[in-house]
Biopython code that builds the backbone (N, CA, C, O; Angstrom):
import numpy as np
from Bio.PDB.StructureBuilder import StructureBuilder

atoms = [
    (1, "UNK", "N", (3.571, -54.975, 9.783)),
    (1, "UNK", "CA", (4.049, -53.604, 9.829)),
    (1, "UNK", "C", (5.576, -53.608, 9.771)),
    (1, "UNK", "O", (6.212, -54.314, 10.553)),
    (2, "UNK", "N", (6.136, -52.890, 8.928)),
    (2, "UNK", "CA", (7.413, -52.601, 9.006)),
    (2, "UNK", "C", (8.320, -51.805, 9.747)),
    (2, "UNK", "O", (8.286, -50.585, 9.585)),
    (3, "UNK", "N", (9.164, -52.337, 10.574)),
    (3, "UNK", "CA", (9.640, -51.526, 11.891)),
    (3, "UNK", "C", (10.682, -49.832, 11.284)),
    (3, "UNK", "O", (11.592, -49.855, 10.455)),
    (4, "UNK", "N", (10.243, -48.780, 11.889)),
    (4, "UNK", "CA", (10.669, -47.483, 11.694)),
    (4, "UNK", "C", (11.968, -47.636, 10.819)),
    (4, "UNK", "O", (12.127, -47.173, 9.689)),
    (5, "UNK", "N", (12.877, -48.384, 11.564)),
    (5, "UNK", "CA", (14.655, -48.473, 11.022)),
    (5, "UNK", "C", (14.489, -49.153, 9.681)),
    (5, "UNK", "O", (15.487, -48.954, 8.988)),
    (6, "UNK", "N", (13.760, -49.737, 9.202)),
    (6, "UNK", "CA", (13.888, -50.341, 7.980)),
    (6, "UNK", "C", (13.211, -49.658, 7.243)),
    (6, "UNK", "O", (13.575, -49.504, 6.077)),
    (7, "UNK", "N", (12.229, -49.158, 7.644)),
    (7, "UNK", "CA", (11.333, -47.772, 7.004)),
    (7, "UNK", "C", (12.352, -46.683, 6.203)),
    (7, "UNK", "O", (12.343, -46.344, 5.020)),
    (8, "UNK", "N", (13.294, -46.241, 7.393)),
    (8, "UNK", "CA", (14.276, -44.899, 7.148)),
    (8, "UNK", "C", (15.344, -45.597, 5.963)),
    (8, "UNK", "O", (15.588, -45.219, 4.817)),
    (9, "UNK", "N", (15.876, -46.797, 6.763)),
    (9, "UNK", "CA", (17.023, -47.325, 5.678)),
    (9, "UNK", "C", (16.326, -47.507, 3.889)),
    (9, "UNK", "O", (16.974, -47.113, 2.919)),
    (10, "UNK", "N", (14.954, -48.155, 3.761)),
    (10, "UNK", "CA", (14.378, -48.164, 2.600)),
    (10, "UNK", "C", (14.522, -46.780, 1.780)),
    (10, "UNK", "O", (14.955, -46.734, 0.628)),
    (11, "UNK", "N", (14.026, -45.457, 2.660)),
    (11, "UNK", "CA", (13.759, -44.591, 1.862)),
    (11, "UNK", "C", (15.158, -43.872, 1.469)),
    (11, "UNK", "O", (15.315, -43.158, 0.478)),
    (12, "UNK", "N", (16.142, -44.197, 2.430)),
    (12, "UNK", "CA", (17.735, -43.273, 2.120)),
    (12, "UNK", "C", (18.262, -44.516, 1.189)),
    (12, "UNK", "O", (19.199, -44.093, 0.513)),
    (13, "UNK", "N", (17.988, -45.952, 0.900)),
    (13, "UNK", "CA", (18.686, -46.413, -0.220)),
    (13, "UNK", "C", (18.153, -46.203, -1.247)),
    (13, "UNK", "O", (18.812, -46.288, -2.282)),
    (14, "UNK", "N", (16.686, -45.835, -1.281)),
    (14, "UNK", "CA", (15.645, -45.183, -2.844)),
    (14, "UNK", "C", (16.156, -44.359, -3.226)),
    (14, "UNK", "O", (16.573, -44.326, -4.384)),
    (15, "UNK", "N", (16.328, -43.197, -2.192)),
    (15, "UNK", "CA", (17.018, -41.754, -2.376)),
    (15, "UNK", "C", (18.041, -42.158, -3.269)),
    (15, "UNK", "O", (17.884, -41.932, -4.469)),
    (16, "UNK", "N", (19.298, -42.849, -2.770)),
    (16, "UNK", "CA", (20.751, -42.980, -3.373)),
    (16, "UNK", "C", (20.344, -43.512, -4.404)),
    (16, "UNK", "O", (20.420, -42.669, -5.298)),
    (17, "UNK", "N", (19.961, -44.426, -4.772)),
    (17, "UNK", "CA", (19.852, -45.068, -6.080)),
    (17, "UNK", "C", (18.942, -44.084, -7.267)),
    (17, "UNK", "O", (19.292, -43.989, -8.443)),
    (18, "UNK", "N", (17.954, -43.529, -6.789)),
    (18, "UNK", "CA", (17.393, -42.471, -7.598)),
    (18, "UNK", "C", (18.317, -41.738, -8.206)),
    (18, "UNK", "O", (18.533, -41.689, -9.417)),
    (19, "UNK", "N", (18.985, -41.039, -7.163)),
    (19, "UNK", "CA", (20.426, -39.852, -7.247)),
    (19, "UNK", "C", (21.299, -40.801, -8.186)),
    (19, "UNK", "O", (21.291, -40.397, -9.349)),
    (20, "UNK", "N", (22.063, -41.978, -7.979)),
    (20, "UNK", "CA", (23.294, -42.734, -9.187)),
    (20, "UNK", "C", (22.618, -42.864, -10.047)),
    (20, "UNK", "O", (23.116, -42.334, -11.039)),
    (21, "UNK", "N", (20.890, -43.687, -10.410)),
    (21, "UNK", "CA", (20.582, -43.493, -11.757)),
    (21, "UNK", "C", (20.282, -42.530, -12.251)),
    (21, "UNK", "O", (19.902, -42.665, -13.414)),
    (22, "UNK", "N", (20.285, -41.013, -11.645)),
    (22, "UNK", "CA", (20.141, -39.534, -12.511)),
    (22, "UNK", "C", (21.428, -39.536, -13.157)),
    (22, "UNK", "O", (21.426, -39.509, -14.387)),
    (23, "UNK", "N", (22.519, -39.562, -12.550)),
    (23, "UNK", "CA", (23.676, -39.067, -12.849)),
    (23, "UNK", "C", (24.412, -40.053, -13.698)),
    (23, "UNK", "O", (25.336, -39.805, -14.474)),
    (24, "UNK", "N", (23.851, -41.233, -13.428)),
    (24, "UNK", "CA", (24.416, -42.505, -14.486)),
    (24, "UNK", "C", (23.859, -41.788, -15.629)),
    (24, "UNK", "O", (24.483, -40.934, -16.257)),
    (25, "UNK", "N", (22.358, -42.258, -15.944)),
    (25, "UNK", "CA", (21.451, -41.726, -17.253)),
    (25, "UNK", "C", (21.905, -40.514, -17.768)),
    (25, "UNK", "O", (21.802, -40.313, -18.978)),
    (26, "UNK", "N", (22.519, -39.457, -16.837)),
    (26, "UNK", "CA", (23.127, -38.140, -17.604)),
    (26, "UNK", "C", (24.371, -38.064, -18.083)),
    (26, "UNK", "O", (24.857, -37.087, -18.651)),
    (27, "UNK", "N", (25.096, -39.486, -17.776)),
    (27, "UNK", "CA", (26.193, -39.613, -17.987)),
    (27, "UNK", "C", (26.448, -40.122, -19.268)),
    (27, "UNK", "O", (27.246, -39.666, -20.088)),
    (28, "UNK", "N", (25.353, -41.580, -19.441)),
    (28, "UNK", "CA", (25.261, -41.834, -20.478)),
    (28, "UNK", "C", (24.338, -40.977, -21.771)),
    (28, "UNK", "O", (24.534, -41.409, -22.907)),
    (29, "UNK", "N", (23.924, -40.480, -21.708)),
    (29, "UNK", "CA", (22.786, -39.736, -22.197)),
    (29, "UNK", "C", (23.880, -38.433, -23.225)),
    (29, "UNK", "O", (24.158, -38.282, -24.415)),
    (30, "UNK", "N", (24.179, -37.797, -22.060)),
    (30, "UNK", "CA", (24.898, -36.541, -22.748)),
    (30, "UNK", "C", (25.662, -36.500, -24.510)),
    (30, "UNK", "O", (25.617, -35.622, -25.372)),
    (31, "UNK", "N", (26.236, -37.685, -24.497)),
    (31, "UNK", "CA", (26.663, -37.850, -25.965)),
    (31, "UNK", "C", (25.614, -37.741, -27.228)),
    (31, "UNK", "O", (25.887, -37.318, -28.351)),
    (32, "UNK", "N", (24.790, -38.057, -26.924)),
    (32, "UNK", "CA", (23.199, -37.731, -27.877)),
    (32, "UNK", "C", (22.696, -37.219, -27.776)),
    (32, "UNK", "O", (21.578, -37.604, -28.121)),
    (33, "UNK", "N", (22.753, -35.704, -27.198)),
    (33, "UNK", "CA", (22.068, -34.500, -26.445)),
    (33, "UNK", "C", (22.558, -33.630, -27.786)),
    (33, "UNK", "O", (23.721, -33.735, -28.177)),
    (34, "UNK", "N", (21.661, -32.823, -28.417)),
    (34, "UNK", "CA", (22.354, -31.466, -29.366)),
    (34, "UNK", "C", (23.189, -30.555, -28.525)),
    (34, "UNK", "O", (22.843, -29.843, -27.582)),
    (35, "UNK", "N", (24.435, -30.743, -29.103)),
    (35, "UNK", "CA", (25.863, -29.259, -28.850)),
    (35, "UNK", "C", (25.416, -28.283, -29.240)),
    (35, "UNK", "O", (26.270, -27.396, -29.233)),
    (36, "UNK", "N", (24.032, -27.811, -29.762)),
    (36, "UNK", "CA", (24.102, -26.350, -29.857)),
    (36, "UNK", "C", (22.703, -26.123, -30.338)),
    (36, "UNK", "O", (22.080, -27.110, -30.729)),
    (37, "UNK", "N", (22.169, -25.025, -30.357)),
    (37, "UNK", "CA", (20.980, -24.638, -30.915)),
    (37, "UNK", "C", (19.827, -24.356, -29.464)),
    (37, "UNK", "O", (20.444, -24.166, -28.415)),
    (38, "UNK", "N", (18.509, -24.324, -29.358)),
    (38, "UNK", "CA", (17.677, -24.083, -28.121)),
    (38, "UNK", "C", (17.686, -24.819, -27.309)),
    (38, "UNK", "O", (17.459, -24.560, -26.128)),
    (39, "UNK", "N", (18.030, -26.223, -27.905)),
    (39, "UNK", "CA", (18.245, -27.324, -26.338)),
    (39, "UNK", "C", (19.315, -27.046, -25.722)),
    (39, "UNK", "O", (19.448, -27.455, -24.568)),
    (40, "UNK", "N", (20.357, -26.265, -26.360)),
    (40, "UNK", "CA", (21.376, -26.300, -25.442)),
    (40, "UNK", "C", (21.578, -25.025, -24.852)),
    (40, "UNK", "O", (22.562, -24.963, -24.114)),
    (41, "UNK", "N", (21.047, -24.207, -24.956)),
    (41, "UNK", "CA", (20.735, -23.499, -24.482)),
    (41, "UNK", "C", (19.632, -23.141, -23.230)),
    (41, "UNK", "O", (19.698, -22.262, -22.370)),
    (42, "UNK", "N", (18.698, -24.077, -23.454)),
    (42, "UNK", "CA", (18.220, -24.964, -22.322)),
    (42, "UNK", "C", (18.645, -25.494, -20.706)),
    (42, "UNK", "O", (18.270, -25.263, -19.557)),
    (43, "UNK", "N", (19.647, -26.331, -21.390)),
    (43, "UNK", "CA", (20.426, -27.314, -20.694)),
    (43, "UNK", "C", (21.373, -26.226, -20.273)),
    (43, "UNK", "O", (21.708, -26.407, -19.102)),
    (44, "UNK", "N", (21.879, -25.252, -20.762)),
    (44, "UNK", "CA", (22.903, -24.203, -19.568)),
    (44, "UNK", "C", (22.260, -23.304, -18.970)),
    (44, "UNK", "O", (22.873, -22.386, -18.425)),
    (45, "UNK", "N", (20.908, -23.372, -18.941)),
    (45, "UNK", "CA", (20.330, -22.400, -18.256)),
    (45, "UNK", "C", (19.666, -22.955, -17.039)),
    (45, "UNK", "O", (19.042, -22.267, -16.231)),
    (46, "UNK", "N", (19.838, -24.214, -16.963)),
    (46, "UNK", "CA", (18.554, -24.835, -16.023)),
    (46, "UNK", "C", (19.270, -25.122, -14.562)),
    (46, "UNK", "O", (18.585, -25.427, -13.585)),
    (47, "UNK", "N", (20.348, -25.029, -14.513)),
    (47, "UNK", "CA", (20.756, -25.090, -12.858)),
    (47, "UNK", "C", (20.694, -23.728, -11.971)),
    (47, "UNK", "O", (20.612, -23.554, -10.755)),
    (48, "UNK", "N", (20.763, -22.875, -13.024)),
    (48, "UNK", "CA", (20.171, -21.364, -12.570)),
    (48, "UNK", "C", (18.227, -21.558, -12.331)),
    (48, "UNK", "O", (17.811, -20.866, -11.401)),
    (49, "UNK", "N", (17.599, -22.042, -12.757)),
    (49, "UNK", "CA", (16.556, -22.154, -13.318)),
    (49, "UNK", "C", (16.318, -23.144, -12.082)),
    (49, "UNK", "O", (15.177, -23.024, -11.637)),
    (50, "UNK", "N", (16.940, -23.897, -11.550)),
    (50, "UNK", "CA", (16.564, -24.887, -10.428)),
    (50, "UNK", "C", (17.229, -23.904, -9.352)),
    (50, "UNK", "O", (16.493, -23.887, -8.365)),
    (51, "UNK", "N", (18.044, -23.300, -9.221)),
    (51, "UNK", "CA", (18.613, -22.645, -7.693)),
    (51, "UNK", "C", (17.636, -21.526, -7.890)),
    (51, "UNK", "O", (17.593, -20.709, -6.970)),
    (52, "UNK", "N", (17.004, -21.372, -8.706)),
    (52, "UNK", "CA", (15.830, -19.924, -8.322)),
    (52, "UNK", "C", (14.834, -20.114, -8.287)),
    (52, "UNK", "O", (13.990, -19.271, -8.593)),
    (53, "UNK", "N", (14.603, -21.136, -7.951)),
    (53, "UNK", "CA", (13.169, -21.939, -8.000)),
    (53, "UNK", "C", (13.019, -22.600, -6.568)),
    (53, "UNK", "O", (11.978, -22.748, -5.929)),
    (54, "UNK", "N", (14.457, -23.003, -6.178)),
    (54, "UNK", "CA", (14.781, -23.491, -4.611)),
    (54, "UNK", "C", (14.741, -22.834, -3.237)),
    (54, "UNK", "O", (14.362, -23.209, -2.127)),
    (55, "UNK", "N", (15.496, -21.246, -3.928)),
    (55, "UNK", "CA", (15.855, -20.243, -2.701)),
    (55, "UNK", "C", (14.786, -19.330, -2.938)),
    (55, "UNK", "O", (14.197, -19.025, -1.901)),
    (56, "UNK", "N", (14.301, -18.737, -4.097)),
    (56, "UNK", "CA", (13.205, -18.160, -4.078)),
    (56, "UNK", "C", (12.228, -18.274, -2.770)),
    (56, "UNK", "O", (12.157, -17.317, -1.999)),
    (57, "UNK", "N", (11.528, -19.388, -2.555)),
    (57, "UNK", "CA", (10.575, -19.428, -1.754)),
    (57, "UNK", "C", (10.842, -19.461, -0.292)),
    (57, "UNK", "O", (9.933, -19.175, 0.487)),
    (58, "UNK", "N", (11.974, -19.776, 0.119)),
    (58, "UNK", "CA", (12.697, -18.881, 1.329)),
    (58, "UNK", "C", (12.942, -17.799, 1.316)),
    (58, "UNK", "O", (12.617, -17.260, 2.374)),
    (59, "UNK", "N", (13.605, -16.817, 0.251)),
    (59, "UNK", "CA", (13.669, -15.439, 0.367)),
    (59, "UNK", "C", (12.362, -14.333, 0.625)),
    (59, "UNK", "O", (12.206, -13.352, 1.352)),
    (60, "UNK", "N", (11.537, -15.042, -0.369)),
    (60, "UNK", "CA", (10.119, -14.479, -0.104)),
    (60, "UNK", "C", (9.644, -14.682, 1.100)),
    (60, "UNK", "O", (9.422, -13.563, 1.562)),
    (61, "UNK", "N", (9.300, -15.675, 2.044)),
    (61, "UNK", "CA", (8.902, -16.372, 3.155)),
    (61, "UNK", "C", (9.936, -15.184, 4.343)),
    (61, "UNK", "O", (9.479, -14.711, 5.383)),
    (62, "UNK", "N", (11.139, -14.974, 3.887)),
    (62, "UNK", "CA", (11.803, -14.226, 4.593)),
    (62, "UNK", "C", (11.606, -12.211, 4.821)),
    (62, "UNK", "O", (12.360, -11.376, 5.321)),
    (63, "UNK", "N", (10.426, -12.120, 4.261)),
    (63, "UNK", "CA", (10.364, -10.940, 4.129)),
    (63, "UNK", "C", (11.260, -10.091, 3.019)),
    (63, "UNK", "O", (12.154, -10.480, 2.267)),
    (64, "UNK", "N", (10.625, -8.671, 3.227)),
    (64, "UNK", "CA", (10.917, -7.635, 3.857)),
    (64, "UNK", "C", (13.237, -7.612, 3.529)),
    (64, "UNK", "O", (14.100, -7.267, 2.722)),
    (65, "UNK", "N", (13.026, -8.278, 4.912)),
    (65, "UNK", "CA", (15.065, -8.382, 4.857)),
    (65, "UNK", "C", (15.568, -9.672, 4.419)),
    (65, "UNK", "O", (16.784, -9.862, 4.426)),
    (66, "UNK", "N", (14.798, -10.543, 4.055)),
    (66, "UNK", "CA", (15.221, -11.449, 3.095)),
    (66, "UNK", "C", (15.177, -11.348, 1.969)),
    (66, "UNK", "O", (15.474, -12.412, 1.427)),
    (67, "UNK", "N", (14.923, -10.489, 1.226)),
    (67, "UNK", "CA", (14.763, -9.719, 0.011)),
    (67, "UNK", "C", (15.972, -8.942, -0.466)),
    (67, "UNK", "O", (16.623, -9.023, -1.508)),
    (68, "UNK", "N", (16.107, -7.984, 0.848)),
    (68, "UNK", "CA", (17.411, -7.369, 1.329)),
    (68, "UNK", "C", (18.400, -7.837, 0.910)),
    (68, "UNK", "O", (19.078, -7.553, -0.078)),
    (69, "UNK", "N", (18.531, -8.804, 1.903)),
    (69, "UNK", "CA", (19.702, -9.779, 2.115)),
    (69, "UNK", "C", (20.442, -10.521, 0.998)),
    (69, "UNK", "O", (21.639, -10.803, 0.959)),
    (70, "UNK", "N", (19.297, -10.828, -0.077)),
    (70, "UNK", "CA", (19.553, -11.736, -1.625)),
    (70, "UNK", "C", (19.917, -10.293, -2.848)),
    (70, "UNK", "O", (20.503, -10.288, -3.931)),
    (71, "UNK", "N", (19.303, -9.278, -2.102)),
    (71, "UNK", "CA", (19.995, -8.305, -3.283)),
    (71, "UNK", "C", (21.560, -7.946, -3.215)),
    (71, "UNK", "O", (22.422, -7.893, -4.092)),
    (72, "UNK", "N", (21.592, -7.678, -1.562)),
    (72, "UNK", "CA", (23.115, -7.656, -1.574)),
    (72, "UNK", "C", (24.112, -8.704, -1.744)),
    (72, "UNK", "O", (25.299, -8.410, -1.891)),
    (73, "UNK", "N", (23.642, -10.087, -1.731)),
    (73, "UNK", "CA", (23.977, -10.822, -1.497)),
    (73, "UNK", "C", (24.338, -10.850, -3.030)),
    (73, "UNK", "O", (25.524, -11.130, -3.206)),
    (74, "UNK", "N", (23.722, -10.663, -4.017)),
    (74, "UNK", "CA", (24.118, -10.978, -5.772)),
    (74, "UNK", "C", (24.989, -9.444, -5.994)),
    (74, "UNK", "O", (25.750, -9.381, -6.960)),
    (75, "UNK", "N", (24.840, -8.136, -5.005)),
    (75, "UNK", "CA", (25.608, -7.100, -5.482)),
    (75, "UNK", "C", (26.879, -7.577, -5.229)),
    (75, "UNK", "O", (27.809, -7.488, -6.030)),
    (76, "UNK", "N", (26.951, -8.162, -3.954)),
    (76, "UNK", "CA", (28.651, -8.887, -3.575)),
    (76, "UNK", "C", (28.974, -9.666, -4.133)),
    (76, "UNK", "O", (30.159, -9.992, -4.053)),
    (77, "UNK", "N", (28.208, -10.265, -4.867)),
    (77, "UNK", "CA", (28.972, -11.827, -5.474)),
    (77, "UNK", "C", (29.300, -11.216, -6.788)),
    (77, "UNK", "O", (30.360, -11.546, -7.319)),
    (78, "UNK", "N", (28.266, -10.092, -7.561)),
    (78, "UNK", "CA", (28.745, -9.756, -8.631)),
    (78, "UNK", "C", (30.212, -8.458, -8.677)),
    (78, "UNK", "O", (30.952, -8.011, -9.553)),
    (79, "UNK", "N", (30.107, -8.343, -7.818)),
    (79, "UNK", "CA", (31.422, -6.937, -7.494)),
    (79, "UNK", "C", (32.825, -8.068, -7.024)),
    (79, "UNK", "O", (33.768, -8.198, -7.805)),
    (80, "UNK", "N", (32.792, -8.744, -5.815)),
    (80, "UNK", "CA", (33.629, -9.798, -6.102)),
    (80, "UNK", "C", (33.837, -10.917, -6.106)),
    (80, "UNK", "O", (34.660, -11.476, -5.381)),
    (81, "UNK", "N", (33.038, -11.512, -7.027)),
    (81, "UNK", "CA", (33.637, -12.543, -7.499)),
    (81, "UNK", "C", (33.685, -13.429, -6.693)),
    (81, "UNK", "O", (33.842, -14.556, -7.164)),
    (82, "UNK", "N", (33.582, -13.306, -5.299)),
    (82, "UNK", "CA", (33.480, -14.135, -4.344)),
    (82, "UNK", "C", (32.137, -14.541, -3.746)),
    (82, "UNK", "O", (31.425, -13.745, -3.133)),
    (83, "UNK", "N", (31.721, -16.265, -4.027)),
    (83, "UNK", "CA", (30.410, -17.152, -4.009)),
    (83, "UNK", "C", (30.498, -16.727, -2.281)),
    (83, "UNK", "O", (29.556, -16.134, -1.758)),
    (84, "UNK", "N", (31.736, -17.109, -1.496)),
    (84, "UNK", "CA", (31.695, -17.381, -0.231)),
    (84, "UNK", "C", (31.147, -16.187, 0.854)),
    (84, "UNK", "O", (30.442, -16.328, 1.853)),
    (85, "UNK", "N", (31.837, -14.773, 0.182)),
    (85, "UNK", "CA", (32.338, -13.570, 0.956)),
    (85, "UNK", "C", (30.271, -13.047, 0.719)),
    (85, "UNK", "O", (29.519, -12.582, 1.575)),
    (86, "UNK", "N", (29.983, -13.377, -0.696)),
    (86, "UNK", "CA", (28.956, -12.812, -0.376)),
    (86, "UNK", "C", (27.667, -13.977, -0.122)),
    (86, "UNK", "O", (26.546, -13.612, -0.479)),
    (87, "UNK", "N", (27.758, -14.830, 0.252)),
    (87, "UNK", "CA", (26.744, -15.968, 1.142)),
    (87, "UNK", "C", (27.144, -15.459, 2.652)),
    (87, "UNK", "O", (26.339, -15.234, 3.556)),
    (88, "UNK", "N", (28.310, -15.354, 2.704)),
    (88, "UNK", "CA", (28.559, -14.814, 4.464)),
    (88, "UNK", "C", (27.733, -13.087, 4.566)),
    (88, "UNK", "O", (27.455, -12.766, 5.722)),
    (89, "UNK", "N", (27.510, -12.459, 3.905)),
    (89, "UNK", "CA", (27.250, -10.851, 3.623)),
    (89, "UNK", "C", (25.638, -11.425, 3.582)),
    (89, "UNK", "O", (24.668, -10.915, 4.142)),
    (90, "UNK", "N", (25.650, -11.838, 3.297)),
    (90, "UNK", "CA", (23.652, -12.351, 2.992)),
    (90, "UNK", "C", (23.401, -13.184, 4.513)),
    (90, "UNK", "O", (22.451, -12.605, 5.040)),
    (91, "UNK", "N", (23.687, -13.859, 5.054)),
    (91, "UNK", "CA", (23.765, -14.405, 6.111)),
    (91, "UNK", "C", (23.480, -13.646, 7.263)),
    (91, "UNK", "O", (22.464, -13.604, 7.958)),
    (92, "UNK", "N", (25.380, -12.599, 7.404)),
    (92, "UNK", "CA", (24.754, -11.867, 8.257)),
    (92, "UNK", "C", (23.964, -10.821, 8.642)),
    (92, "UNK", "O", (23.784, -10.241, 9.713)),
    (93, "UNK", "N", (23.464, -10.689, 7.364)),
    (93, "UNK", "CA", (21.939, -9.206, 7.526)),
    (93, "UNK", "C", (21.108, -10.220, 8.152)),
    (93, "UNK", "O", (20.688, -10.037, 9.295)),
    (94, "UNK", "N", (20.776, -11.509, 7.353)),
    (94, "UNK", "CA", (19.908, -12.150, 8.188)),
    (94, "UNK", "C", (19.924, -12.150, 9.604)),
    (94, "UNK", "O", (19.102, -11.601, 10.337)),
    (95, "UNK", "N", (20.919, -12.804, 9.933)),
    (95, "UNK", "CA", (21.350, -12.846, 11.425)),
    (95, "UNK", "C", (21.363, -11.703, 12.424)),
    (95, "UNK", "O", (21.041, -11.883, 13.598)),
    (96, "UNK", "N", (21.751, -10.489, 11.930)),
    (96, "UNK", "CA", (22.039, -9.426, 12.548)),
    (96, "UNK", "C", (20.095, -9.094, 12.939)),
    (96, "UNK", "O", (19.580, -8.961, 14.050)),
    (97, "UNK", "N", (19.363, -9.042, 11.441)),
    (97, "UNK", "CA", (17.801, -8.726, 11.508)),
    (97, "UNK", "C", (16.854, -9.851, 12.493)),
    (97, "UNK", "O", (15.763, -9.499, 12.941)),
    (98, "UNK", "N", (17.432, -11.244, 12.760)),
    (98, "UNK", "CA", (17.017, -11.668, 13.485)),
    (98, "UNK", "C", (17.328, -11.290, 15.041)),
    (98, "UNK", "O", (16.489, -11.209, 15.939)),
    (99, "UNK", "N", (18.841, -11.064, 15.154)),
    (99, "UNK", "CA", (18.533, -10.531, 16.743)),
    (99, "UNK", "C", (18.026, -8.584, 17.577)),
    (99, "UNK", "O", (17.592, -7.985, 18.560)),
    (100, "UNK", "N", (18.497, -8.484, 16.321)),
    (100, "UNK", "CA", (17.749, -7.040, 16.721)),
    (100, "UNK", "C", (16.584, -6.518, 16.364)),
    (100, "UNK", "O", (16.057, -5.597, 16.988)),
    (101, "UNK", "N", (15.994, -7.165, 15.135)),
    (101, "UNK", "CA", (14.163, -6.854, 15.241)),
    (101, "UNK", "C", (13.345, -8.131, 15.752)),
    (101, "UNK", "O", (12.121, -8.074, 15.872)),
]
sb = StructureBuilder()
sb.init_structure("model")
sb.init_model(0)
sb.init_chain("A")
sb.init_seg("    ")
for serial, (resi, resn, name, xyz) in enumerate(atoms, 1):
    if name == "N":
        sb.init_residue(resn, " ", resi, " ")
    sb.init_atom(name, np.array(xyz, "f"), 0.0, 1.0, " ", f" {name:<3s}", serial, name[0])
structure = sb.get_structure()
C-alpha cells in the first residue's frame, strides 16, 4: 500500500506535468494551427465556451439570486469595463442574500 503523502505528492506532480505538457503542446502546436477561417474562429471562442461551462453550474445551483447576481454582474462589467468592480457587485448580492434570507 502506498502511504497517503506519496499518494497526494503523485497526483499534484501528474497534475503539473499534465498542465506544462498542455501549454508546451500549445506552444508548440500554434504555428500549424489555421490564422483564419472556422477553426479560428473556434479557437477564439472557446475560453468563453470553457468559463460558461465552469460557472454556469454554480450559478444555476445558486438559485433564484445567483442568477441575479451573474446578470448584474455582466450589466457591470459591460457598463464599466471593470472585470474587478463587477465580480465584487456579483459577490456582494450573494453575500448580502446569504445573510439576510
Amino acid at each position: 500500500m502506498i502511504p497517503d503523502h506519496l499518494t497526494t505528492a503523485m497526483a499534484i506532480g501528474g497534475a503539473a506535468a499534465a498542465t506544462y505538457g498542455l501549454r508546451l503542446g500549445g506552444l508548440l502546436l500554434a504555428d500549424h494551427l489555421p490564422q483564419s477561417g472556422a477553426f479560428r474562429r473556434l479557437m477564439d471562442a472557446l475560453p468563453g465556451c470553457i468559463l460558461v461551462a465552469l460557472v454556469a453550474p454554480g450559478i444555476l445551483a445558486a438559485g433564484p439570486w445567483g442568477i441575479a447576481a451573474a446578470g448584474v454582474t455582466a450589466i457591470c462589467a459591460a457598463r464599466t469595463g471593470s472585470t474587478f468592480l463587477a465580480m465584487a457587485v456579483g459577490m456582494a448580492i450573494i453575500a448580502v442574500q446569504r445573510q439576510v434570507f
